[in-house]
N, C-alpha and C positions, 0 to 999 in steps of 0.2 A: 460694459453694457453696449450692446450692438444687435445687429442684424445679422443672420449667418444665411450661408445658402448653400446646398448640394443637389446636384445633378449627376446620377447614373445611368447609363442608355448607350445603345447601337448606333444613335444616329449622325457619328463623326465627329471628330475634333472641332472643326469649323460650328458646327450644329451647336457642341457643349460648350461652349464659350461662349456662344451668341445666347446660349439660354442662360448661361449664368449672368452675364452682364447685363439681359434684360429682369430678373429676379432681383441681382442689389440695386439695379436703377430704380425699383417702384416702392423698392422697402430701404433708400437712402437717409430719410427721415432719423433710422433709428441710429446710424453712425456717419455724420460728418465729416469726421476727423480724417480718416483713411479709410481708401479702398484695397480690398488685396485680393487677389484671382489664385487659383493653383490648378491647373489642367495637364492629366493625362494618363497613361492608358496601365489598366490593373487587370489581370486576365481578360483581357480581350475586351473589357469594358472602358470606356470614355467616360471619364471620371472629371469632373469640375466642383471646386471647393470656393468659396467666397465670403467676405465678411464686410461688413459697412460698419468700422471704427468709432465707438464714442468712446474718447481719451479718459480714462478714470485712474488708473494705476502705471505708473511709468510712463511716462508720456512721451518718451523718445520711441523713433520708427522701428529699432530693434524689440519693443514689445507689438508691432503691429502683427497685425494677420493676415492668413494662413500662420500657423508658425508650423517650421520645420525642423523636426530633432537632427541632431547635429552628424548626425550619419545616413539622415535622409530618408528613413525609415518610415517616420509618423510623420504624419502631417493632421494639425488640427483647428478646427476652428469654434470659438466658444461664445457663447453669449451671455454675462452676470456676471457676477465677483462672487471671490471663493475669500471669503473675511479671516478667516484662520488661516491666510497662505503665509504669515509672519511664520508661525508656530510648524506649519509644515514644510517650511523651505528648511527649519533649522532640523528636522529631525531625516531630510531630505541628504541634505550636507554631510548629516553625520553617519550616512550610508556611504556617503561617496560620491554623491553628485556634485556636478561642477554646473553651476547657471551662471548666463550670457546677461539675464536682465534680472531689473528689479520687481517687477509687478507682480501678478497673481495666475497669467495665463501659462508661464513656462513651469511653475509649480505646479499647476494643474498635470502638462503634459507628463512630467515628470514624476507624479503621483501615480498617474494610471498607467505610465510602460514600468515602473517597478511593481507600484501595490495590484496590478490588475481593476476588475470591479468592485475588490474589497473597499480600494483607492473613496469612492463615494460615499462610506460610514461614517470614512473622516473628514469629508467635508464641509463647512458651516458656511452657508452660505445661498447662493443662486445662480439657476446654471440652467444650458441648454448644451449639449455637448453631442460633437460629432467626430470623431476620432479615425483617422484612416490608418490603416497599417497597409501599407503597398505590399511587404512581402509577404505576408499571413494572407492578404488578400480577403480582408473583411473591417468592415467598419464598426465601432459601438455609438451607441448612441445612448443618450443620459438627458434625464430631467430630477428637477431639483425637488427635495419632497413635497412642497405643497406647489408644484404648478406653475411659482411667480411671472419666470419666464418661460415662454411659447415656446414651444415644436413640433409643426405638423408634418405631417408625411401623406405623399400620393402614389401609388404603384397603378402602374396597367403593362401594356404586353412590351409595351418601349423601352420601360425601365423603374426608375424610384428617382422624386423628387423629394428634398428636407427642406424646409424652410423657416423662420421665426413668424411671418405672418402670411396667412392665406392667400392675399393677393397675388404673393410672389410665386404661388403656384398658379394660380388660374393664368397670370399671365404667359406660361411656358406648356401648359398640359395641352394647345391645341384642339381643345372640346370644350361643348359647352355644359353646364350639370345640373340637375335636377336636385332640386330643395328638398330636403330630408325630413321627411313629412314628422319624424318623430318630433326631431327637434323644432320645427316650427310650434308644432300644437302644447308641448310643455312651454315654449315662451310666451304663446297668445293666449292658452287656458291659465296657467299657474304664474307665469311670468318668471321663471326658470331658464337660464342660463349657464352654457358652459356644463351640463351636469353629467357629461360621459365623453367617451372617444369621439362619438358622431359629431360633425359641425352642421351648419348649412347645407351646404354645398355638400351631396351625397358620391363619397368614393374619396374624397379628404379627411381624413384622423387626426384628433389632437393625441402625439403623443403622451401615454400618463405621467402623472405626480408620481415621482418615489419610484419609477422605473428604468433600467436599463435592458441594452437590448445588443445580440449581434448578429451582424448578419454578412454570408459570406455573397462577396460582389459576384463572385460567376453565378449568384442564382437570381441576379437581375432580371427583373421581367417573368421568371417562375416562380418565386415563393414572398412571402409576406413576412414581414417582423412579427416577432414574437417576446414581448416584453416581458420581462422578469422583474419582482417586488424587489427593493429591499430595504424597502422601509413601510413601515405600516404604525399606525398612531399608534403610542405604546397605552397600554392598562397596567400599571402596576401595583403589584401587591401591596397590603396595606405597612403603612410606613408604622416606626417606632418613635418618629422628631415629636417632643410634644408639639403642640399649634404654636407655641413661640418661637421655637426651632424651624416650621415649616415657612411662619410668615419671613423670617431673615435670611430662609433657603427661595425663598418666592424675589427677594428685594434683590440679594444677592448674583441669582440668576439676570437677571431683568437688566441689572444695572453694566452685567458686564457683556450683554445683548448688546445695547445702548454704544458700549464702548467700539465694540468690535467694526460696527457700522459707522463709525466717526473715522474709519483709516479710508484714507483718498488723499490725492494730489492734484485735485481740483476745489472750487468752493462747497460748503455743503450748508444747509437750512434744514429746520426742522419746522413742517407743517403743522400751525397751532391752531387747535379747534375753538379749547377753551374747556373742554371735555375732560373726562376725567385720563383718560386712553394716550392723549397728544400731550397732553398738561406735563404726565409722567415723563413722558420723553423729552420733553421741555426742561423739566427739572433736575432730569438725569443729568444728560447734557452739561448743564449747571453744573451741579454737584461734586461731577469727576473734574471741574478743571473753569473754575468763575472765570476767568481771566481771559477764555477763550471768547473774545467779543467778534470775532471772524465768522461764526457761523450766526445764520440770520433767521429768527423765525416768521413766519412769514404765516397769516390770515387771511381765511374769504371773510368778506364780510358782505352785508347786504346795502344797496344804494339809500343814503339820509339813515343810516342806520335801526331800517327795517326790519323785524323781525327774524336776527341773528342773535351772535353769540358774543357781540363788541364785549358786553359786562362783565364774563367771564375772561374773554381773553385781556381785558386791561387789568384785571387781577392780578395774573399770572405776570402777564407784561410789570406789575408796580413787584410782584412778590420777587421778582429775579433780577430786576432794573436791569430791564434789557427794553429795548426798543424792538417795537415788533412791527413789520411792513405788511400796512393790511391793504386785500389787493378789494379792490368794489366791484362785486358781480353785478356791471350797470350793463350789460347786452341786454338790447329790447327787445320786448316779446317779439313784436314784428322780427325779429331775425332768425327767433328761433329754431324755425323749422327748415330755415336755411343750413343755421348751426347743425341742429340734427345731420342732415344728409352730408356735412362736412366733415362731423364727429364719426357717423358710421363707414367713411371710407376707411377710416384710422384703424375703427373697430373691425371691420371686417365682418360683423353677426350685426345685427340690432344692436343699437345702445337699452338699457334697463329702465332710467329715468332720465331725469332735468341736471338730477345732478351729476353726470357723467359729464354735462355739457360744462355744468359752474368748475368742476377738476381740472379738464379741457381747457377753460378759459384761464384758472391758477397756473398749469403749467405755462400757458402763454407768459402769464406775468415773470414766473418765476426763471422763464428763457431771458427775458429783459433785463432780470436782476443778477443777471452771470449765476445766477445756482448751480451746478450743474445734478448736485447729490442731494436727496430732499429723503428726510426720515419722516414715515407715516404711521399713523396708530394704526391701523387696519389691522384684522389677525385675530386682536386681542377679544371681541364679544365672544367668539366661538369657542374661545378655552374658557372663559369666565362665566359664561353662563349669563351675557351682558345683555342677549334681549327679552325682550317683555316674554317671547313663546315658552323662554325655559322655565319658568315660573308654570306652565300648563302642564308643559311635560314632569315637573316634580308633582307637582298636586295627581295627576293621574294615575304617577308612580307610586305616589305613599297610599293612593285611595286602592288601585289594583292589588298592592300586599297586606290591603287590608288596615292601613295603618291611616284609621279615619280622625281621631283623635291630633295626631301628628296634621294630618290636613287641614284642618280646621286653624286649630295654633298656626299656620306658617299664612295660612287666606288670611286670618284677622293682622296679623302681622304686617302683613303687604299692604293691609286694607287701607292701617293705622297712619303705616308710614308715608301713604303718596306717589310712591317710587314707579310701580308699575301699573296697579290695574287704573290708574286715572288717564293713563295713556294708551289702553285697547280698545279697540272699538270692531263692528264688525266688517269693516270696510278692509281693514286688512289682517283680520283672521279667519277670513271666509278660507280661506285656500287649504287651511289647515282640517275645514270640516268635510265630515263625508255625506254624499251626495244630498240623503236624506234631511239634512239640517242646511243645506244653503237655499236659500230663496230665490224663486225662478229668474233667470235672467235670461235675454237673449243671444244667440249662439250666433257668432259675425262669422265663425270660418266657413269657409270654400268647401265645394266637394273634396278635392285634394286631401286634406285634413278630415276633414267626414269622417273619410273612410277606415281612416287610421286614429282610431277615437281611445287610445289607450291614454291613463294619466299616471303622473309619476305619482308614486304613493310617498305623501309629506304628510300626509296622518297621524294625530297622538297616537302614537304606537310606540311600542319599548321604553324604555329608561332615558335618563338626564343624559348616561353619558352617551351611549347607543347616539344617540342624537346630535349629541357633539360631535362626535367621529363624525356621523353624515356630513354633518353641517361643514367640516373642515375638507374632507375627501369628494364629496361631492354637491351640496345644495347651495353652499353659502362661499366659501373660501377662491373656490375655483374663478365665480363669476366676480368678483371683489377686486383677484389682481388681474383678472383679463384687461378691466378694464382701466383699472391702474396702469397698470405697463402700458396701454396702448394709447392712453392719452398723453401719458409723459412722455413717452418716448417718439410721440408725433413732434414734439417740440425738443427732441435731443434732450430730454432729461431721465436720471435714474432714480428710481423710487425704492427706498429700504427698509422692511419691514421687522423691527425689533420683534416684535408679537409671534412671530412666525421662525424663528428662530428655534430650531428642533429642539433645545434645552428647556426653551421657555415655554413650549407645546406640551412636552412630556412632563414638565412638572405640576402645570396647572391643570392638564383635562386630568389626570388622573385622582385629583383630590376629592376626595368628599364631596357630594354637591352641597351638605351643608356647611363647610367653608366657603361656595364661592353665593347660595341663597342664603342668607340668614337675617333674622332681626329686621325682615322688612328691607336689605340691603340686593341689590346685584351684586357679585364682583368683589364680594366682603372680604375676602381675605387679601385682595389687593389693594384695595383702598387699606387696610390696617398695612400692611408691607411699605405703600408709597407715604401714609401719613406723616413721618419725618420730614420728607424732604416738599409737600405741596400744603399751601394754602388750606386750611377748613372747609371754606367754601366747595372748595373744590376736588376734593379727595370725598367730601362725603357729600356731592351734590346731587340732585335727585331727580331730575330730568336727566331726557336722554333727546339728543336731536344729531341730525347730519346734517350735510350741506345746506343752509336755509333758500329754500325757492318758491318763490309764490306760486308755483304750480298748479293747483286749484285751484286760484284767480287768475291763472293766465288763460288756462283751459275754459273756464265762464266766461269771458270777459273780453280779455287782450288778443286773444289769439281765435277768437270766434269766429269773426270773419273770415281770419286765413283758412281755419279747416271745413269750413261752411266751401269755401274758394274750392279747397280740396277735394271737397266731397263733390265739386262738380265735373271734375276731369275725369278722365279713361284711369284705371287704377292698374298697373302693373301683378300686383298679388292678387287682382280680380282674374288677369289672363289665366294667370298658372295656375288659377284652382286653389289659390290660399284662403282668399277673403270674399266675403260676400258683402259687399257697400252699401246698400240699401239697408240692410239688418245693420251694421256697423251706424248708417244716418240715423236710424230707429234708436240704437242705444244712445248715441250722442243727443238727441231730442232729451231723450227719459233723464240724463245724467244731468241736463242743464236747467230740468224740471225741478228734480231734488233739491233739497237745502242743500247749501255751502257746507254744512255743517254736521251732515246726515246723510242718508241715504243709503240704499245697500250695493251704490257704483261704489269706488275706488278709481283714486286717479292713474291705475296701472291698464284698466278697464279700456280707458280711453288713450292713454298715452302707447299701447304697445301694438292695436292696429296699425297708428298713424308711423310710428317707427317702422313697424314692418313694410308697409308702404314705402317709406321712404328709403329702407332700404336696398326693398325690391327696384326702385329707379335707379338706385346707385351703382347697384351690382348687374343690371338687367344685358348689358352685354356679353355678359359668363353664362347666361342662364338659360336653360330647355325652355319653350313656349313648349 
């Protein structure tokens, strides 16, 4: 897990090395451990290679970075763990390779100069990859298939810069850029994140999920990458396991996810909610190996044990008789919006909510408690069909082929059970309606945005799975581990997603949705898969909560004054034509008018001008007045 950085360009050795050592000094955060430089010249281009070391696999300096193949040829620098590099070193070996180290980076190189791009099918794992071949005289580049870990790319007439996080380009491009009106207005209309190439910052790309790419260095400065799939969410045809078969194909899967991501030679914890998603991984954990009391799980919880998830997680805590180190989101509101503009330098875009910050604040703790590897549920709603919307998109599905009967049976179902519809409201399914059914609110953007008034369509439209797919490839997935990775890895930490795990993706989106809706349940066929090995309570538990943050009370209440404060200064996103403030004071008025309880704001409403804002301050030295 690390920082990587490359610099392509005309403008001299001396030039390429100052840029690259200013890129890993601003993205040092992500590798402490070692730094490694690699500079020089590839048809006629000034070429510089960099990596900011967080020690996870081998920990001696012969697995540091750059690594160089032993005849000098490749040079590479990577960023993730490739978890199945046991299983591929041994089929490596038995080609004929000879390796210098123990870890997962010289497998990697070694994958890709024998297996080529194929090399990427077989990898399980997370990865940003930047691959030099000096004598070929072209570079590939690779991201892992859902996203987890960053790489952006910048071209203009100078050259090509790669980077793991944004800043480390703005700091080396010499210009300043203009905010990308698209993505601005999906963040501040929809509250949409992360949901294409385009970033912020306009003439910056995030490279994609599930893509490779090459490109030959002499056309530095004249041509653009050109990424290549090769991976795409699979649909697979219908299976023959009866459903007892499929649930021990689900358990069995999961569980050796679980395994794969427990190889490190550092400490690792696994993050417990209390949920049913973290629980499983908790239990897993367990299961493959009691005795292992070295890995630590580790809790947010809320201060005097306010409205969190303590109940569940001392469950779990008594069902495993494990000790579990719960950390107390006690940061005051008054700091918040300090937190904020600290959390979005990390983040590089707007943070989403409050609870990027409570994450933000675990991995601090979790820096404290020597973690260095921390296993997450994340992943897991989007193959399971875990949030309340999939339930809308079935009902619309079975009503559109007509199958009104089937509809009705599965609404009374849900009705009966509590699970879902006692937890919708219209505060946050407005986004999902089309124009004609949302109730009038006031429009806070800028001319800027005006202008460019298109919205991303997140409309009931299509099927359960149709939606799934989205929701992994672009609405939901993408924005999840942006900021997963960029909070942990502000604090030197590595975050590993079991859920995410292409075995564990392909086997679950493609089921039935009635195995993962049924009987009133979410997620039904996983909950019968993990109930072996979890608590009752909590394999068939029927709420659904994240990070607990009194965020509605802070926004009424705690933090009133501060953004009342706000609302009296010169606003940055005012300059540039984002945000209009006066309309933005108008909504804030109306939201604090509303019940607590009610209303047709939502706390995204009010939370994602004030972010925008604040990120416009943070970033406002990169940026076009």
């Amino acid at each position: 897990m690390c920082g990587l950085a490359g610099f392509f360009s005309n403008l001299g050795p001396d030039q390429t090395r100052k840029s690259l050592e200013q890129m890993l000094q601003i993205q040092s955060h992500r590798g402490p451990d070692s730094r490694g430089l690699w500079c020089g010249s590839v048809c006629g281009i000034d070429v510089g290679l960099g990596l900011n070391r967080l020690k996870i696999l081998d920990l001696s300096d012969a697995a540091n970075q750059p690594m160089i193949s032993e005849n000098g040829r490749y040079v590479l620098v990577y960023n993730g763990e490739i978890y199945n590099y046991v299983e591929l070193r041994a089929q490596l070996t038995a080609s004929g390779v000879v390796f210098r180290t123990q870890g997962d980076t010289e497998v990697l190189m070694q994958a890709l100069i024998l297996w080529g791009p194929s090399a990427l099918s077989r990898l399980n794992g997370m990865w940003a990859i930047l691959l030099l071949d000096r004598i070929g005289g072209e570079i590939v580049l690779s991201r892992d298939r859902f996203g987890v870990k960053p790489l952006y790319t910048y071209f203009d007439e100078r050259g090509l810069v790669v980077s793991s996080e944004i800043k480390a380009i703005l700091e080396v491009a010499n210009r300043h850029f203009q905010v990308q009106t698209n993505v601005a207005n999906a963040y501040l209309r929809q509250g949409i994140l992360c949901a294409g190439s385009e970033t912020f910052f306009d003439g910056i790309e995030e490279f994609p999920a599930g893509c490779w790419a090459t490109f030959r260095i002499a056309d530095v400065g004249r041509k653009r990458l050109e990424p290549k799939r090769y991976w795409t969410t699979p649909i697979s045809p219908a299976t023959n396991l009866s459903e007892r078969e499929l649930v021990e194909s689900v358990r069995e899967t999961f569980i050796d996810s679980v395994k794969l991501r427990l190889r490190s030679d550092v400490p690792v914890g696994v993050l417990l909610s209390g949920g049913l998603d973290s629980s499983a991984i908790a239990a897993t954990v367990h299961h493959l190996d009691p005795s292992r009391d070295d890995i630590k799980l580790i809790s947010a919880v809320g201060a005097n044990g306010h409205n969190d998830e303590q109940p569940f997680i001392d469950v779990m805590a008594t069902y495993l008789n494990r000790h579990v180190e719960k950390v107390v989101l006690n940061y005051r509101p008054s700091k918040a919006l300090d937190m904020i503009s600290e959390a979005t330098w990390f983040n590089d875009e707007p943070i989403g909510s409050f609870s990027t910050l409570a994450h933000y604040v675990l991995m601090k703790r979790a820096k404290e408690l020597d973690v260095t590897v921390l296993l997450s549920g994340q992943g897991a709603d989007e193959s399971l069909c875990g949030y309340n919307k999939y339930l809308g998109f079935y009902l619309q599905q079975l009503i559109s082929s007509g199958r009104w009967l089937s509809a009705t049976r599965v609404f009374r179902t849900f009705m009966r059970s509590g699970t879902v519809l006692s937890q919708v409201n219209y505060r946050e399914a407005k986004r999902y309606f089309p124009n004609w059914l949302r109730l009038p609110e006031t429009d806070v953007r800028g001319p800027a945005l005006l202008a460019a008034n298109d919205r991303m369509d997140v409309g009931l439209n299509g099927g359960v799975l149709d939606r799934q797919i989205r929701d992994i490839e672009i609405f939901s997935v993408p924005a999840l581990v942006h900021y997963e990775d960029r909070m942990s890895m502000a604090n030197a930490r590595e975050i590993r997603l079991p859920f995410l795990d292409y075995r564990v993706v392909s086997r679950l989106v493609s089921l039935p949705v009635e195995l993962k809706l049924r009987a009133g349940w979410t997620k039904w066929i996983f909950r019968k898969a993990m109930e072996p090995l979890l608590p009752h309570t909590i394999a068939w538990r029927k709420d659904k909560q994240n990070f607990i943050v009194p965020q509605n009370n802070w926004l009424r209440t705690e933090l009133r004054d501060d953004i009342s404060k706000l609302l009296r200064s010169d606003w940055v996103s005012e300059r540039l034509g984002l945000m209009d403030r006066e309309k933005f004071r108008f909504r804030y008025e109306a939201y604090l008018r509303q019940a607590a309880s009610g209303g047709r704001l939502g706390i995204k409403d009010i939370f994602a001008p004030i972010a925008l804002e604040l990120w416009a301050r943070r970033f406002e030295c990169y940026l076009s007045q």
